[in-house]
SENU-217472 format. One record per residue: residue number from 1; chain; x, y, z of N, C-alpha, C in turn. Coordinates in steps of 0.001 Angstrom, whole numbers. Layout:
# residues N
ZAFI/NUM/A/X/Y/Z/X/Y/Z/X/Y/Z
...
//
This chain:
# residues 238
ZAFI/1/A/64537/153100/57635/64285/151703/58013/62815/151501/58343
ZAFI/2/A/62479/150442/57485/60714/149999/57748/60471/149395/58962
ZAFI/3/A/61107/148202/59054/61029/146893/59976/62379/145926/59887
ZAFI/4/A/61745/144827/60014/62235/143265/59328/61413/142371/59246
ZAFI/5/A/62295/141492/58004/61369/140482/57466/62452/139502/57505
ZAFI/6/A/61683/138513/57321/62240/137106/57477/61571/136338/56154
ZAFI/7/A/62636/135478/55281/61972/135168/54791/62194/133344/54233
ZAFI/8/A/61308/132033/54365/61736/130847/54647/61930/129823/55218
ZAFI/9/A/61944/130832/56368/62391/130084/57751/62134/131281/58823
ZAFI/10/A/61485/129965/59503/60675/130880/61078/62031/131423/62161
ZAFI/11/A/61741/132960/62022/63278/133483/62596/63165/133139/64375
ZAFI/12/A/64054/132443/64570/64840/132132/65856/65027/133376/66862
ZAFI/13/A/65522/133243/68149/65811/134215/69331/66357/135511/68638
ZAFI/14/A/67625/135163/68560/68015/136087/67667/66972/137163/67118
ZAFI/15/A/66336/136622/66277/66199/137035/65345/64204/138219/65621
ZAFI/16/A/63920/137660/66590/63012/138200/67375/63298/139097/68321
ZAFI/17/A/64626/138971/68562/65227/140171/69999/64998/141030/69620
ZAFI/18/A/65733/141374/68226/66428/142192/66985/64898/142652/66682
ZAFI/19/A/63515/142218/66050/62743/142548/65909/62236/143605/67211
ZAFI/20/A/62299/143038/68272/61778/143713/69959/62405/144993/69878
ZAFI/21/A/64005/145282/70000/64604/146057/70613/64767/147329/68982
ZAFI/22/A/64069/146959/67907/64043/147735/66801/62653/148311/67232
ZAFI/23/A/61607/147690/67499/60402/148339/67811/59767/149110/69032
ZAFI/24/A/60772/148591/70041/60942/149529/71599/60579/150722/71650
ZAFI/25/A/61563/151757/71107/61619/152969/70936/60342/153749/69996
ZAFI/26/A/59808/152593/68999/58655/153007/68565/57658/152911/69004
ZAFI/27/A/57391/151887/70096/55921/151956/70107/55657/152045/71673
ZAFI/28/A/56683/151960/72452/56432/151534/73872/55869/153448/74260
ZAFI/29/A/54839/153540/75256/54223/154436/75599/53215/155118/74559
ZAFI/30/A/52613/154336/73769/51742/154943/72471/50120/154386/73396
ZAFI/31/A/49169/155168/72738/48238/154438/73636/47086/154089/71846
ZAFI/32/A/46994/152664/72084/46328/152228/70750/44586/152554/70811
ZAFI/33/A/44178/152845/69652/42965/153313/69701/41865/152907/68550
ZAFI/34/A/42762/151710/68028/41954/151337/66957/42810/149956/66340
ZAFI/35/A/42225/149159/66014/42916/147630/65287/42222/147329/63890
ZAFI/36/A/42732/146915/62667/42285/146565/62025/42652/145284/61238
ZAFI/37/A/41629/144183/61309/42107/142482/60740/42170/143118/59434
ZAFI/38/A/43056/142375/58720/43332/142294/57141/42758/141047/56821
ZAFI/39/A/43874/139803/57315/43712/138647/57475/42710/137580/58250
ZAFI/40/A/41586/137066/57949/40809/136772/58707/41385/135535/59772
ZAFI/41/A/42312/135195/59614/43034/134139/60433/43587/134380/61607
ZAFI/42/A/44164/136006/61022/46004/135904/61739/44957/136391/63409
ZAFI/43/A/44360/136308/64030/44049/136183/65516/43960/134777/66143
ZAFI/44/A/44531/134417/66759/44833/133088/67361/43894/132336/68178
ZAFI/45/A/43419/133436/68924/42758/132756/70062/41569/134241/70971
ZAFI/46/A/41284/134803/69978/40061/136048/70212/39585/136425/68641
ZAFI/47/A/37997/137429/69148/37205/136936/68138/38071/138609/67529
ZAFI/48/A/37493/139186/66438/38082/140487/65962/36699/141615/67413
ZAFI/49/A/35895/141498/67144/35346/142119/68110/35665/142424/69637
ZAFI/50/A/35946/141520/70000/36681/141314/71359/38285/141549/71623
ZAFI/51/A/38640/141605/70825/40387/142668/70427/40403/143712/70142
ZAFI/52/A/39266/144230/69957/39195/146077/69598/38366/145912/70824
ZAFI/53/A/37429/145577/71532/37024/146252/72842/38197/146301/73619
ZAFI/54/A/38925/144686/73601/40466/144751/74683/40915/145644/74776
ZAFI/55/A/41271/146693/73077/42521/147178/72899/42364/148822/72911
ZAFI/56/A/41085/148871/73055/40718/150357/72971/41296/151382/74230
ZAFI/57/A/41968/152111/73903/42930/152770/74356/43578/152349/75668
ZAFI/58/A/44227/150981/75534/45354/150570/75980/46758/151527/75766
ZAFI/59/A/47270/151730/76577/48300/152114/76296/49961/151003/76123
ZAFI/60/A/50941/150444/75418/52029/149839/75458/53074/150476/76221
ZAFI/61/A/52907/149856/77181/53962/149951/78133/55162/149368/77922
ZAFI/62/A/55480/148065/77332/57276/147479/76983/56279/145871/76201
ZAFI/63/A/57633/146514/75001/57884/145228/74101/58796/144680/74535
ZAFI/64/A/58738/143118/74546/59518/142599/75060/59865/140908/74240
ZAFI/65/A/60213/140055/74405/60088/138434/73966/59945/137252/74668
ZAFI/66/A/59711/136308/74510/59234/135404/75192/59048/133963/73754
ZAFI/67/A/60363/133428/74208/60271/132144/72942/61114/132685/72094
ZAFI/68/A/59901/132495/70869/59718/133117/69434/58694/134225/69359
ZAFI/69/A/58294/134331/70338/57091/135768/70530/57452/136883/70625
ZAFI/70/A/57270/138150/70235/57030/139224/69944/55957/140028/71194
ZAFI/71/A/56248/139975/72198/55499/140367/73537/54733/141995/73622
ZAFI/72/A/53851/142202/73659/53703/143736/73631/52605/143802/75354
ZAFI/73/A/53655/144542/76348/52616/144040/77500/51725/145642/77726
ZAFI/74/A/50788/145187/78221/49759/146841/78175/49720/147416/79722
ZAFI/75/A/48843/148085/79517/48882/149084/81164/47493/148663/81711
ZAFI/76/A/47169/147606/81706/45999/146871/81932/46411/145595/82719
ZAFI/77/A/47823/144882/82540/48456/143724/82952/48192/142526/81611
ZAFI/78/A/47245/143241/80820/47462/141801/79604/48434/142386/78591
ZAFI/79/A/48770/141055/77276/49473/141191/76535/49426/140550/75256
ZAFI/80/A/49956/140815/74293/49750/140486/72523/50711/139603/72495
ZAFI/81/A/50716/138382/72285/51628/137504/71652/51770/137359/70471
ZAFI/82/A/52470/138080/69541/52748/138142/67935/53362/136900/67155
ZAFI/83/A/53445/136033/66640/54345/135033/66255/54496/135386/64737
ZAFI/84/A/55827/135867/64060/56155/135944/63185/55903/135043/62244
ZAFI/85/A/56347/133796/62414/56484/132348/61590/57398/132775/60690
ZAFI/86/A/56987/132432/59542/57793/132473/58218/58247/133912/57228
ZAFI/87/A/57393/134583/57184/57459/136114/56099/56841/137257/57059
ZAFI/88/A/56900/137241/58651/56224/138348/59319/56716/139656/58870
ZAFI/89/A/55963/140805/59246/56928/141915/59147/56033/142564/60158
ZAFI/90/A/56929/143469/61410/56337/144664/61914/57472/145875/61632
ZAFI/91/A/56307/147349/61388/56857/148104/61098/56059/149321/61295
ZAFI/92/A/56810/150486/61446/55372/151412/61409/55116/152215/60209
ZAFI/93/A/54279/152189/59692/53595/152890/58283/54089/154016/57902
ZAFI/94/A/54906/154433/57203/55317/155739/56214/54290/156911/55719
ZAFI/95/A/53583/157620/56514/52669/158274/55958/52766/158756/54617
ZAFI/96/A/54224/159356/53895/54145/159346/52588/53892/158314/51551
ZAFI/97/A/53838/156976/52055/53696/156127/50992/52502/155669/51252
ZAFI/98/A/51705/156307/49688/50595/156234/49573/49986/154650/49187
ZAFI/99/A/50272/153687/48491/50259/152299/48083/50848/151649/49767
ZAFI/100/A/49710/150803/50042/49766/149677/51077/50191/148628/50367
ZAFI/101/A/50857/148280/51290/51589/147032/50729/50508/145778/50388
ZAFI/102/A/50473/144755/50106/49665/143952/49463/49374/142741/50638
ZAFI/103/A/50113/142510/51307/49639/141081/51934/49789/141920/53814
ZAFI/104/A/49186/142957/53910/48767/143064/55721/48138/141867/56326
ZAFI/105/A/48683/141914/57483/47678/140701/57730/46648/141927/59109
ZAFI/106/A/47486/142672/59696/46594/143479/60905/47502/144659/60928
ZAFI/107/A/46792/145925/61193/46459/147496/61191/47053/147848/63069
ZAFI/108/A/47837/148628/63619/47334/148807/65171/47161/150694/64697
ZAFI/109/A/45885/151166/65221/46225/152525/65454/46552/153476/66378
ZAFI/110/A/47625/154056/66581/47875/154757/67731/47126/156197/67707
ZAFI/111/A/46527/156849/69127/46701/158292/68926/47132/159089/68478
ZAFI/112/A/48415/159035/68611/49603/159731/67464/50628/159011/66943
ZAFI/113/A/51149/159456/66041/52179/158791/65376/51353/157930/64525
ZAFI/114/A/52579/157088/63580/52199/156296/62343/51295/154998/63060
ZAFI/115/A/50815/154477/62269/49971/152540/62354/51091/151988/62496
ZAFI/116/A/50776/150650/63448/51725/149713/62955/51645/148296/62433
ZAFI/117/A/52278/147973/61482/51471/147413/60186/52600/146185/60457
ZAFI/118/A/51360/144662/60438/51630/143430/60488/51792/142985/59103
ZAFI/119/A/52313/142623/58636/52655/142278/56692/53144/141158/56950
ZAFI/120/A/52739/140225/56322/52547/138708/56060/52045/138152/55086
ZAFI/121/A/53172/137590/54278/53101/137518/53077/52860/136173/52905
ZAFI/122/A/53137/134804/53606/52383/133877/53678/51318/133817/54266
ZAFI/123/A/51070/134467/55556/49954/134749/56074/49913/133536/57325
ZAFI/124/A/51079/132445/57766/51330/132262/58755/51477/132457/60206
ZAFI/125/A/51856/133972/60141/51947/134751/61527/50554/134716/62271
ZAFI/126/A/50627/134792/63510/49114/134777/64289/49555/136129/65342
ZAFI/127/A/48551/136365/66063/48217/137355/67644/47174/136602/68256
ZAFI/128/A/48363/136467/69233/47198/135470/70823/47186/137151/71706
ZAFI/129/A/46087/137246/72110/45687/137989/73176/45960/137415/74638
ZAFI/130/A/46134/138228/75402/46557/137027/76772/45654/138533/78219
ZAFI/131/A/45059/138087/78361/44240/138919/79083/44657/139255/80467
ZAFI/132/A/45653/138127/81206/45888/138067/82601/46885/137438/82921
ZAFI/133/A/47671/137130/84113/48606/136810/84527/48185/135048/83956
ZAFI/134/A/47008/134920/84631/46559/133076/84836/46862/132684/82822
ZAFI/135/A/46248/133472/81968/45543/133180/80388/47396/132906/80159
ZAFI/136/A/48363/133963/80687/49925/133651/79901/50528/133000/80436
ZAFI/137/A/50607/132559/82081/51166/131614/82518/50410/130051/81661
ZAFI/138/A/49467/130092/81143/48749/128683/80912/49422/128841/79524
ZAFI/139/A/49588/129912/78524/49491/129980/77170/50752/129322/77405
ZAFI/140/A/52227/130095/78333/53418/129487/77300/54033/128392/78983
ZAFI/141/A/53044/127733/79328/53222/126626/79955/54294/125375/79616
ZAFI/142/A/54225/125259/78073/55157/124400/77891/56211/124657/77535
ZAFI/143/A/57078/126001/77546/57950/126529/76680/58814/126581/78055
ZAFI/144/A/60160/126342/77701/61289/125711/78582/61737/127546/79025
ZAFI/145/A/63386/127380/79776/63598/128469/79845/64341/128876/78929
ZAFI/146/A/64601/130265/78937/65092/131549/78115/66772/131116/78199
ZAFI/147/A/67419/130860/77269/68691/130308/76981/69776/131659/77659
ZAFI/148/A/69140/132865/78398/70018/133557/78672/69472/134506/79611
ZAFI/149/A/68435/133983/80175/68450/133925/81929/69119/133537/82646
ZAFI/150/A/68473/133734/83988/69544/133431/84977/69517/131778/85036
ZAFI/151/A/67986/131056/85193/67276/130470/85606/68252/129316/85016
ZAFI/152/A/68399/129704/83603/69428/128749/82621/70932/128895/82780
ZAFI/153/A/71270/128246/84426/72604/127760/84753/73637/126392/84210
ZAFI/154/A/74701/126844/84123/75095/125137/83252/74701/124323/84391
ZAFI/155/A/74893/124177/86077/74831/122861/86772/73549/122756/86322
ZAFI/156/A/72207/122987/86307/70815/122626/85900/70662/122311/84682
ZAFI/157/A/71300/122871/83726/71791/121878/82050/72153/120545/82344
ZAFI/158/A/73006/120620/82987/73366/119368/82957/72464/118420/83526
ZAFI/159/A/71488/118754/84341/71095/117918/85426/69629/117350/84483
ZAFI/160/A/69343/118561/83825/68187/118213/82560/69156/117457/81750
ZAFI/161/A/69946/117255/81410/70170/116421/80037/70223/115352/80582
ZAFI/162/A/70685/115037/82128/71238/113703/82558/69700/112727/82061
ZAFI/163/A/68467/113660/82366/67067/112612/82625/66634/112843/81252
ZAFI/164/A/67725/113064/79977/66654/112468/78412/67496/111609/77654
ZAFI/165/A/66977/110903/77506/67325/109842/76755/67609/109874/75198
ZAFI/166/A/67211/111740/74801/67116/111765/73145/68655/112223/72491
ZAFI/167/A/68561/112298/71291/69451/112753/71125/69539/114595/70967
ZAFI/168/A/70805/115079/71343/71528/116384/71601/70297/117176/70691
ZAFI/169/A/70622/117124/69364/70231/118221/68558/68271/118371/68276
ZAFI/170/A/68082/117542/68337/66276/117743/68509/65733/117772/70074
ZAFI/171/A/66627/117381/70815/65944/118021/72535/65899/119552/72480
ZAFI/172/A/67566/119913/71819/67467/121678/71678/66795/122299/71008
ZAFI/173/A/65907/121779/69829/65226/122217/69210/63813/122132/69887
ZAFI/174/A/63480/121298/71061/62194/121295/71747/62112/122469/72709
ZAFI/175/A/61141/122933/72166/60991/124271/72515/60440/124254/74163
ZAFI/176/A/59986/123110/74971/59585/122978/75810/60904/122334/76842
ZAFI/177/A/61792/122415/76388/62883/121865/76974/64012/123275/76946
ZAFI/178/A/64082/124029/76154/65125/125478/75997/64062/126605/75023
ZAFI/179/A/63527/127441/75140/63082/127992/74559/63331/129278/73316
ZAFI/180/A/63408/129305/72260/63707/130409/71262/64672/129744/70183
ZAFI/181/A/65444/128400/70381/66257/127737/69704/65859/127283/68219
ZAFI/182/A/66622/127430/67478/66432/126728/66164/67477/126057/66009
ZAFI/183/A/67007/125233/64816/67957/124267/63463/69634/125827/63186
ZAFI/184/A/69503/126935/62960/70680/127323/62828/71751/127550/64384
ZAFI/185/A/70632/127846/65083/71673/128470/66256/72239/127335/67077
ZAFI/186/A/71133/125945/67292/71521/124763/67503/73197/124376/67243
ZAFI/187/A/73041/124046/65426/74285/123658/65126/75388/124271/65346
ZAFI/188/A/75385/125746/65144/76837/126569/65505/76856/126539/67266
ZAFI/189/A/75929/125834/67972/76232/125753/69410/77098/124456/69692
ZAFI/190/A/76215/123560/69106/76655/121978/68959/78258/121837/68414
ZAFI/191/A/78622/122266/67224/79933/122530/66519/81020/123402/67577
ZAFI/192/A/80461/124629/68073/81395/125342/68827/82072/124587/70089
ZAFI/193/A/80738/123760/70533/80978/122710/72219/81993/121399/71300
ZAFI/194/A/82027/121209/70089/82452/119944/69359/81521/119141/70272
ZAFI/195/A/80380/118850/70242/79656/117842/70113/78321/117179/69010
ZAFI/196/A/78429/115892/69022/77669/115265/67364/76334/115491/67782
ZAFI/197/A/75579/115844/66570/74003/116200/66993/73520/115162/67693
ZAFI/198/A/73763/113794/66965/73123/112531/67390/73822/111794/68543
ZAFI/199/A/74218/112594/69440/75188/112594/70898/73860/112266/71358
ZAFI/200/A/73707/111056/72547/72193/110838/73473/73256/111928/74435
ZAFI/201/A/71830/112703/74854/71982/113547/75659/72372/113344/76845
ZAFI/202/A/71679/112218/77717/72017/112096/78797/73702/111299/78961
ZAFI/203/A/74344/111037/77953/75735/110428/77752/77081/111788/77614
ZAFI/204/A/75908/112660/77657/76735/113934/77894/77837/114375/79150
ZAFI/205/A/78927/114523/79087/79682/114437/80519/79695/116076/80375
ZAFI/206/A/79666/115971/82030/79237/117604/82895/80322/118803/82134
ZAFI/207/A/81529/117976/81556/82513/119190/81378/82009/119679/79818
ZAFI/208/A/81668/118867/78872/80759/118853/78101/79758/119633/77883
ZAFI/209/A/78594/119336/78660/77726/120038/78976/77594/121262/79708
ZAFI/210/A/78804/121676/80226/79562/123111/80604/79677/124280/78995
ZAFI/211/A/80580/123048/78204/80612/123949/76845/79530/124241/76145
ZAFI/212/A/78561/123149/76280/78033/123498/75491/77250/124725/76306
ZAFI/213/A/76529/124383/77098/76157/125842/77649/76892/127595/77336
ZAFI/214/A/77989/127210/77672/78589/128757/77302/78382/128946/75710
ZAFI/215/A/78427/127312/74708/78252/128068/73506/77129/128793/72983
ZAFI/216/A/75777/127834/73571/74374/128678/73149/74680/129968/73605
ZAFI/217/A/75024/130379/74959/75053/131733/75146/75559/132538/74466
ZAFI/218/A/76930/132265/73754/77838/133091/73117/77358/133021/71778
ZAFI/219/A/76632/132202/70875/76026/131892/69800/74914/133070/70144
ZAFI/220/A/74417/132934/70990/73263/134085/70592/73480/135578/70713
ZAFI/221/A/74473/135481/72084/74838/137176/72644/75289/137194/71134
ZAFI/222/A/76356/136748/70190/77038/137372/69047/76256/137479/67718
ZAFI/223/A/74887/136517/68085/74071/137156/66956/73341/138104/66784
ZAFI/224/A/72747/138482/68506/72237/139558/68828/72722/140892/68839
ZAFI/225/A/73896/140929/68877/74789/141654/68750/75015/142368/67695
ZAFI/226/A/74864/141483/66423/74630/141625/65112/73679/141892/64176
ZAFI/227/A/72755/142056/65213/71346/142317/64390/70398/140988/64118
ZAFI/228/A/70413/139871/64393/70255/138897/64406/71561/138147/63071
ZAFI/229/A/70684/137234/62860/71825/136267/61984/72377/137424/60975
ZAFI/230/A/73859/136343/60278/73894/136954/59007/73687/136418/57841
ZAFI/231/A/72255/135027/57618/72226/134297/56681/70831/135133/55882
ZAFI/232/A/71017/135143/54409/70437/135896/53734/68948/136137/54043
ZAFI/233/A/68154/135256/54977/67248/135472/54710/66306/136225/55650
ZAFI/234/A/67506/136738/56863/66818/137837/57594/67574/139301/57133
ZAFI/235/A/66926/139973/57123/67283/141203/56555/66475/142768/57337
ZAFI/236/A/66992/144171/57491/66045/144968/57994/65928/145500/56418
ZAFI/237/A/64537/146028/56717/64242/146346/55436/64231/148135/55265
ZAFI/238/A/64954/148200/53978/65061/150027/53764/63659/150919/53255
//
């Protein structure tokens, strides 16, 4: 097993866990000692110079997620925000295979063990650097909570839906209102609670808004469960 790729559509919670908890065991306690841009884009918000001074022998302490992010936190207190988007791939490099793949977008080198190789084949994916507690509390400022925290109780569902006026299925998709949600996991939440996308939210009654809560949860624990989705276009790759 290489990685995973996604390909079409920007992979959802799911589908980023599944990325995290595949790369855990690989990379957490490696200490990086070298970065290399492919892509002159894919850095978000640091220059390439100033990500190899950051990163010079940092060690990765825990991958983790946050959103749609790909979290890698260091032994310094900062951290890499990865965003897949559309065709990401992380994976770590096959020393026998001599041919690099064609569309890298960024190189990480560890002390030991293989690279681990960002492949992006649209070239969508980015890395935000986040230097400090203050740089990541500001970065994901607008991003709601984690659909399977604690924090995300049904009485406080409900109490957020009572004050929007929008309708059901694009509030859940606002990432600043529930965070990691998509267009697929949405609907099999929406369908499981039997409620209509274009339901105004705040017309939602509490027993309602009970189901639907348990369904996002159970919609995701069972995709996660599964490796993320099972629609063709996430896949781990052999």
């Amino acid at each position: 097993m290489r990685g995973v790729e996604f390909q079409q559509t920007v992979p959802e919670l799911p589908e980023v866990e599944t990325v995290v908890r595949t790369l855990a065991p690989l990379i957490e306690q490696r200490i990086i000692v070298g970065f290399d841009r492919k892509w002159k884009r894919v850095l978000g918000n640091v220059t390439l110079p100033a990500l190899r001074s950051a990163l010079q022998g940092r060690r990765i302490v825990r991958a983790t997620r946050r959103a749609k992010f790909v979290i890698l936190e260091l032994d310094d207190a900062s951290r890499l925000a990865l965003h897949l988007r559309m065709t990401g791939k992380l994976y770590p490099a096959v020393p026998e295979v001599k041919t690099k793949p064609a569309h890298i977008s960024a190189i990480f080198h560890f002390s030991e063990g293989p690279d681990l190789i960002f492949e992006d084949q649209r070239r969508f994916g980015r890395i935000y650097y986040l230097s400090g507690s203050a740089e990541q509390s500001r970065f994901f400022a607008d991003y709601g909570p984690e659909p399977l925290d604690g924090q995300f109780n049904a009485h406080r569902f409900f109490d957020d839906l009572q004050k929007r006026k929008r309708q059901i299925k694009p509030l859940l998709l606002d990432q600043s209102f529930v965070a990691g949600l998509g267009n697929i996991y949405v609907d099999e939440s929406l369908w499981l609670a039997r409620i209509h996308p274009l339901q105004n939210a705040a017309g939602i009654s509490r027993k309602s808004a009970t189901a639907l809560h348990g369904a996002i949860q159970k919609v995701l624990r069972n995709s996660i469960a599964s490796n993320g989705t099972t629609f063709m276009n996430f896949r781990f790759l052999g």
